[in-house]
N, C-alpha and C positions, 0 to 999 in steps of 0.2 A: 525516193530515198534521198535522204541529204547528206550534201557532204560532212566529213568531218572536220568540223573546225572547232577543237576545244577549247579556246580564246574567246569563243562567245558562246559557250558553255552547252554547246550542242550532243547529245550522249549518241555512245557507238551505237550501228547498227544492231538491231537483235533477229539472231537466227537461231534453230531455225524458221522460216514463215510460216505461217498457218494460208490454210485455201484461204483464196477470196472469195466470201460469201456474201454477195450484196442480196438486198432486198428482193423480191420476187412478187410481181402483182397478182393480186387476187382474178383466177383465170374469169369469174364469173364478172371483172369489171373491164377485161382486157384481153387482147386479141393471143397475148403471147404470156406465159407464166415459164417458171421452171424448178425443178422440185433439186435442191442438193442430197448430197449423200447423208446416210442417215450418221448422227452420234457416235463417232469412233472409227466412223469410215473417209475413207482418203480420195473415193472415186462412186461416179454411179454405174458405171457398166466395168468390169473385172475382163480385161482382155486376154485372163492368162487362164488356158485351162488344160486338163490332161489331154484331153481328146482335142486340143486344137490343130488343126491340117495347116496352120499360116503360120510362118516363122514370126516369134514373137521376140523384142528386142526391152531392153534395160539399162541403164546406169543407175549409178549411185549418185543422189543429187547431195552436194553438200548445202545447197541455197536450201532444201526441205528436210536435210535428216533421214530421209529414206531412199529407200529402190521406188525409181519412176517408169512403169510401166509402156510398151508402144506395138501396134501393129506394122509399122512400116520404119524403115533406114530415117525416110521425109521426117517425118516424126518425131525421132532419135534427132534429127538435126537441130530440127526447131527447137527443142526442150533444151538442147544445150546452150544455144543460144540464149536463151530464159534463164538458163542456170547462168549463165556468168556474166549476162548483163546487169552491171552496176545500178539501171532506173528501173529493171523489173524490181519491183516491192514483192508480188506474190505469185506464182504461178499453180497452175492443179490440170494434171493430165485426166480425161472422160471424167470433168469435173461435176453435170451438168445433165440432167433428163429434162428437154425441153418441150412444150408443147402449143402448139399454134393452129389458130386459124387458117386453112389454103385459101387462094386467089377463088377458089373453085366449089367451096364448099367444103364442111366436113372441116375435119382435124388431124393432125399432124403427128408424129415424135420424132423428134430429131435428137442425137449426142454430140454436141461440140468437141472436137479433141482437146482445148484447154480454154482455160478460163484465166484471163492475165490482167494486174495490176503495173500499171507502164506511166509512168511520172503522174499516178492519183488517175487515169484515166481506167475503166472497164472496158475489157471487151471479151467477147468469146471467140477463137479461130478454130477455122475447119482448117487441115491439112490434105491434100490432096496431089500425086504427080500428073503434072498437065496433060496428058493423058487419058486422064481418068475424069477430067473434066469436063464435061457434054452440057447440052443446052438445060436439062433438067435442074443441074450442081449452080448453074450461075442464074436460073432464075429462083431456085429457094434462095442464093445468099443474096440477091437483092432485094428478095421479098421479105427478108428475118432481118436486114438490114435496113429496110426501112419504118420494121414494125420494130426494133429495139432504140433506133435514134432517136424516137420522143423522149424517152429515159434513159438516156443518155448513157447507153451503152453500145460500142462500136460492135460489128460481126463482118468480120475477113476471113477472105478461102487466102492460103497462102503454098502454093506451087513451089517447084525448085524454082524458078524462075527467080521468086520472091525472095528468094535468100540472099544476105549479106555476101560480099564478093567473096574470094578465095581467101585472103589477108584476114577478113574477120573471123572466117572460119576459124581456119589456121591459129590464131589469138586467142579464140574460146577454150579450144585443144590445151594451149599453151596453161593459159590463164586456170583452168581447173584442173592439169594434170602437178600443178605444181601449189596452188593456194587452196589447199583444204584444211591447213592446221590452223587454228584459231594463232588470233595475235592478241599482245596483251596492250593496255592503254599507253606504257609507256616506248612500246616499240612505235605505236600511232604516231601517237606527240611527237616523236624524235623526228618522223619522219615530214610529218607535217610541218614543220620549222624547218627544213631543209629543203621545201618544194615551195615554199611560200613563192618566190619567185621566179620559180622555174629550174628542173634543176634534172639533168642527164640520169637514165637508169643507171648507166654505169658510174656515174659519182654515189651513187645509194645504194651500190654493191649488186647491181644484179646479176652479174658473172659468178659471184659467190652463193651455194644453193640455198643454204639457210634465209639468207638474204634475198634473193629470187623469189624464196615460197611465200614470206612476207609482205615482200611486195606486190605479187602477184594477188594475194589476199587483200592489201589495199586496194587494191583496183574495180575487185569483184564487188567490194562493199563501198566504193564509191570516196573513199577516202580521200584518194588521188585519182585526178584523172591524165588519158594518155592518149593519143591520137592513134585508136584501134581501127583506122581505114587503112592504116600502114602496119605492117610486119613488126612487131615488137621487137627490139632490142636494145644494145648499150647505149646506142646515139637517139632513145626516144626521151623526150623529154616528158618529165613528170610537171602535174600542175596541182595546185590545191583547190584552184577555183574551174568549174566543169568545160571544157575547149572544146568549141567544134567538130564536128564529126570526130568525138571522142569516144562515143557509146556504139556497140556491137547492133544492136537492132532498133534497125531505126524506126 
């Protein structure tokens, strides 16, 4: 996602994303293929049913325009994540019917929990609580990790462990319960000419809500960025150009 800078005539972000549907090898030339969901559909496996016995969890993503389905809290964490980091491009929860080769013989199916576009990079993650993690879960992901990096696409198990500290959490929470309402170019501009060189949330009104929600919506869309390793508030400074440990997932 690029910033915005309309001085060199860069246009706003557009949402909402569509899956990322990259290519898939033909299984008859390649150890690994995978089939996406069909024409009109959002997911390959439907985690939601009447007769389901496992608490099943939800939000409203504003980065996709819809309700994003999850079997686990873990789940629900990671997506939000996804949902309000500024360099995810596209994300798709049980994006993804995969099918591979074993060490062993024979053939495979696996579901990745998402399929994520992270500054132009692909990859597919499994979610999992460490826990649930045993010698079987960490040799498929280095054996589907090693048969998807010729094609240059990454595959990560990502644990609680794995998560952004408490602060970035905390910041996501922030950053989506307040930036869901579209901004128009000239709120951008205004804002973007006041951050040029750096310039306090609370000089850009963030104490004020109207002004919070906007800004907040900068953020997610990458417009401004802000040093989301720390606690967001009036003494954060805004930047136009992207700052170090500014981005929620790393």
């Amino acid at each position: 996602m690029t910033l915005f800078t309309p001085d060199l005539g860069v246009s706003r972000p557009s949402f909402p994303v569509v899956l990322p549907r990259w290519p898939a090898p033909d299984l008859h030339d390649a150890l690994i293929t995978w089939w996406w969901p069909p024409a009109g559909e959002v997911r390959a496996r439907n985690v939601l049913s009447r007769g389901a016995m496992r608490a099943i969890y939800r939000f409203s993503s504003w980065k996709l325009a819809r309700s994003v389905h999850f079997e686990s809290a873990l789940e629900e964490q990671v997506a939000l994540q996804l949902d309000a980091c500024p360099t995810v491009g596209a994300y798709g929860e049980q994006p993804a019917l995969m099918e591979y080769a074993t060490p062993y013989g024979g053939w495979a199916r696996h579901y990745p929990d998402f399929a994520v576009l992270h500054r132009g990079s692909r990859a597919f993650i499994e979610v999992k609580f460490a826990r649930d993690v045993d010698a079987s879960v960490l040799e498929r992901t280095e054996h589907l990790s090693t048969l998807l990096a010729p094609l240059g696409i990454a595959y990560r198990l990502v644990t609680e462990v794995d998560l952004p500290s408490p602060a970035r959490l905390a910041n996501a929470w922030s950053l989506l319960s307040r930036g869901r309402t579209a901004i128009t170019d000239l709120q951008a501009l205004l804002v973007h000419h006041q951050a040029l060189d750096g310039v306090s949330l609370a000089d850009l009104g963030w104490g004020r809500v109207a002004n919070a929600r906007s800004l907040a919506r900068q953020i997610m869309e990458g417009r401004i960025s802000v040093d989301l390793s720390r606690p967001i508030g009036l003494d954060t400074m805004a930047y136009t150009s992207e700052q170090e440990e500014g981005w929620l997932w790393a």
